[in-house]
C-alpha positions in Angstrom: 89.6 116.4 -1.8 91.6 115.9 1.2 90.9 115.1 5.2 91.3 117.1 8.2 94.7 114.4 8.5 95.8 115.2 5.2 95.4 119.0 5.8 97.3 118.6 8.9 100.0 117.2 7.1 100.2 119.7 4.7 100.3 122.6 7.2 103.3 121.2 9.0 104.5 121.9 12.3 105.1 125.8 13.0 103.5 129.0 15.6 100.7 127.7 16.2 101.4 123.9 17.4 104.3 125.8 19.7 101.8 127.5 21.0 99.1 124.9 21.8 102.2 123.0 23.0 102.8 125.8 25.9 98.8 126.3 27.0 98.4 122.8 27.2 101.8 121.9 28.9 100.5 125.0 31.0 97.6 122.6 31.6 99.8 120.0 33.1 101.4 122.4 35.5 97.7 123.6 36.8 96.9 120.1 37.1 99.7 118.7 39.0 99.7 121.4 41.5 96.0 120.6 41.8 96.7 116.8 42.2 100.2 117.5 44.2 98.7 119.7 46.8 97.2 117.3 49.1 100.9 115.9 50.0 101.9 119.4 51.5 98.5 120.6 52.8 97.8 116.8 54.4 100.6 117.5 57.5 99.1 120.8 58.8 94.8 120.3 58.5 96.2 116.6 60.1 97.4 119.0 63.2 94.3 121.8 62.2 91.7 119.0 62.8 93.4 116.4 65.0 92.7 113.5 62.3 93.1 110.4 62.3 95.5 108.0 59.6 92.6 106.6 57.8 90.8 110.6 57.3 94.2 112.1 55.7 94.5 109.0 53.6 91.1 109.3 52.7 91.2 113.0 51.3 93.6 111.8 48.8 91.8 108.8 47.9 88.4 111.4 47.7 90.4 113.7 44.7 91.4 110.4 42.6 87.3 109.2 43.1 86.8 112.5 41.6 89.0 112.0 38.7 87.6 108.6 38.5 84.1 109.5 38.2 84.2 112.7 36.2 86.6 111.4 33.5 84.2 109.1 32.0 81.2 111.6 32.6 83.1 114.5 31.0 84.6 112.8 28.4 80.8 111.0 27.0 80.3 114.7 27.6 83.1 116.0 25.4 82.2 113.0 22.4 78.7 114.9 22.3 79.1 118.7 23.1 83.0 118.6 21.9 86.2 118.8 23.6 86.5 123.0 23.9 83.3 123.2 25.1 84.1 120.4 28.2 87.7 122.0 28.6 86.3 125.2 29.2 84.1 124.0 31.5 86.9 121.7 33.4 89.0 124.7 33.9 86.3 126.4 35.6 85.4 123.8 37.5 88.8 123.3 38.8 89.6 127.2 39.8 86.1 127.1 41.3 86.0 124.6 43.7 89.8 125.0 43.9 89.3 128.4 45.7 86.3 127.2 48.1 88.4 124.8 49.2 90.8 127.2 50.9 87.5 128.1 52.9 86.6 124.8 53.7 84.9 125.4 57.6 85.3 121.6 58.4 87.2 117.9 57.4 84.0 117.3 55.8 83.9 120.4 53.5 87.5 119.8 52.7 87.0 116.0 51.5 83.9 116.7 49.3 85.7 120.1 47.6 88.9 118.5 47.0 87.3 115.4 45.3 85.6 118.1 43.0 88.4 119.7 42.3 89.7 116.2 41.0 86.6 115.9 38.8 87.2 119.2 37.3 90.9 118.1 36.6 90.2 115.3 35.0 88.5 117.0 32.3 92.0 118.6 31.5 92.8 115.3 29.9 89.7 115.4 27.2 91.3 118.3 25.6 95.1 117.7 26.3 94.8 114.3 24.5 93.4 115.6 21.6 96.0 118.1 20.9 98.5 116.0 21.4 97.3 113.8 18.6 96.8 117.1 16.6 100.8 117.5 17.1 102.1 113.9 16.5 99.8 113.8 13.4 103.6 115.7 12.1 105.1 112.1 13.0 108.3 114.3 13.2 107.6 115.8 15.9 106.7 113.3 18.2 109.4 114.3 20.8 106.8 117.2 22.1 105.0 114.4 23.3 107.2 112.9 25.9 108.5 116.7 26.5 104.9 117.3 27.7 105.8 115.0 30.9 108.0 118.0 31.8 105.1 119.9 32.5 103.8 117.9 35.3 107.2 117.8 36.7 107.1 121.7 36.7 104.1 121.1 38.7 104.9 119.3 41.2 108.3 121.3 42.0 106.2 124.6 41.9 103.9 123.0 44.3 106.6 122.0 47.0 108.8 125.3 46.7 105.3 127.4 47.5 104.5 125.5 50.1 108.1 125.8 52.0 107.8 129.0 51.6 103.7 129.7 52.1 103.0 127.5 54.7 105.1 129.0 57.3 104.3 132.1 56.9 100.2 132.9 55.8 99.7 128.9 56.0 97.8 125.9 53.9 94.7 128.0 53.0 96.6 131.0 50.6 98.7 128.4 49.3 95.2 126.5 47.8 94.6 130.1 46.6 98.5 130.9 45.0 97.5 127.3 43.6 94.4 127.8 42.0 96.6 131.3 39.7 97.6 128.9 37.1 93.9 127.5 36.5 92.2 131.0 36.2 95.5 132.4 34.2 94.8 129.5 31.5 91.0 130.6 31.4 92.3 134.2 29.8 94.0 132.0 27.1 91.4 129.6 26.5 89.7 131.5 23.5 93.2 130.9 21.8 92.4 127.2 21.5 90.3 126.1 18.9 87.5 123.2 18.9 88.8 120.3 17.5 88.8 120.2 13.2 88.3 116.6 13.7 85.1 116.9 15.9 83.6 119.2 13.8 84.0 116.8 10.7 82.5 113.8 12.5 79.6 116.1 13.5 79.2 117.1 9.8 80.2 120.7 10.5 83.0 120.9 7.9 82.9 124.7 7.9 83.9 124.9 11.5 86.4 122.4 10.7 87.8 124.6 7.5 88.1 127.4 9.9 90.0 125.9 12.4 92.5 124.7 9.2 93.0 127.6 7.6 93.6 129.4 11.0 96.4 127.0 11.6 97.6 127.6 8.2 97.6 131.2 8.8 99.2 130.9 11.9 101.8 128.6 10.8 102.5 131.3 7.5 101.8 127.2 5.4 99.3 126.8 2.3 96.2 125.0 2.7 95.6 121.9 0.6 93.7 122.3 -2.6 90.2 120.6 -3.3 87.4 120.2 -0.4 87.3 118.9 2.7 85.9 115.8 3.2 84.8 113.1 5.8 87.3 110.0 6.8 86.0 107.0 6.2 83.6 106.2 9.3 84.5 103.2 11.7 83.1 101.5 14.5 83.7 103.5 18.0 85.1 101.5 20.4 83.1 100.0 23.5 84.1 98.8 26.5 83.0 95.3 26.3 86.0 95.9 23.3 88.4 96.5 26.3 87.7 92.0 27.8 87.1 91.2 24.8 89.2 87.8 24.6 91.7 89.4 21.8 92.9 92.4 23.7 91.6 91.3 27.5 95.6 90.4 28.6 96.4 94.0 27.1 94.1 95.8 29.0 94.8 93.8 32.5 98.3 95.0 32.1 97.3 98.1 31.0 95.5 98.9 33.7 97.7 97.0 36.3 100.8 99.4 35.4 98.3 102.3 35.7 
């Protein structure tokens, strides 16, 4: 027998974690665009509007309520319905409200939309982290991880050389729409990434999980293991009274404190 970690293992690093590296890294970009584009749009609806300090300040603090909120929803969501099924649903969240946001009639409109668009975001991260552990399972080629970072970087560049150039010339509205590309582009792509292996073994579908191996293995031109897959060992889930427990509470103060 052998696990979905074992398998993993065995497939070794090739095509297809490349490419899983790319969409979700491509995921990164979308999302800080998405995140990024409130410090380039806040100047001109400031002038559009006549608002006050407190009501552009408050449009940012609005998007990372959003993220907040819909993290922990989405991702009790993506423990029970699995992590393609809520990454899916994040992207199109995302490009949804994205896009109404560049018709937003009023402050009002703008501040509620934008703050959905962070809750779509923030389901990028149910998916992202879980490929990411999919990839440093090869301990080898744990680099890809902090190359990820790059991604957001790329983001946040793209965002501030479109909006020199947008702005000025069709202003803040089309550059929410050139924005939103990236989200709907990675919706095209999305059938390429598979449900987690790992999901579908602790949901007890283990020929889901088979398929998404051997798929990898194909992709990756590697054998599959011999004998049958079979379950990890089951252990506790964390909780959050885990998080203050006495043990770990001066970890997760500085934890979040640096966050």
């Amino acid at each position: 027998t052998f696990t979905v970690e074992e398998a993993v293992e065995t497939i070794g690093f090739g095509r297809f974690h490349i490419a899983l590296f790319l969409i979700m890294g491509s995921a990164g970009v979308a999302e800080a665009m998405e995140i990024m584009l409130i410090a380039v749009v806040s100047p001109l609806i400031r002038c559009e509007w006549q608002l006050q300090d407190w009501q552009v300040a408050l449009v940012t603090t609005m998007v990372f309520f959003g993220y907040m909120v819909f993290s922990i929803v989405l991702g009790l969501l993506a423990d029970r319905y699995g992590r393609w099924k809520i990454l899916l649903l994040s992207f199109l969240w995302a490009a949804y409200f994205s896009l109404l946001t560049s018709f937003a009639p009023s402050y009002i409109w703008f501040v509620f939309l934008r703050a959905m668009v962070g809750g779509g975001v923030s389901g990028h991260a149910q998916g992202r982290e879980e490929n990411k552990q999919i990839i440093a399972m090869c301990s080898c080629f744990n680099p890809f991880l902090s190359l990820g970072k790059v991604f957001w970087l790329a983001g946040s560049l793209l965002i501030i050389g479109l909006a020199s150039v947008v702005n000025p010339a069709i202003g803040w509205r089309w550059l929410i729409r050139i924005a939103s590309i990236p989200g709907i582009l990675l919706i095209l792509v999305f059938k390429f990434i598979p449900e987690s292996a790992r999901y579908n073994v602790s949901m007890g579908n283990m020929a889901a999980a088979l398929a998404t191996l051997q798929r990898i293995a194909e992709m990756n031109g590697a054998a599959m293991p011999e004998g049958v897959l079979r379950e990890t060992a089951k252990e506790r889930r964390g909780r959050f009274k885990d998080l203050i427990h006495p043990k770990y509470l001066r970890t997760t103060l500085q934890i979040w404190i640096i966050w």
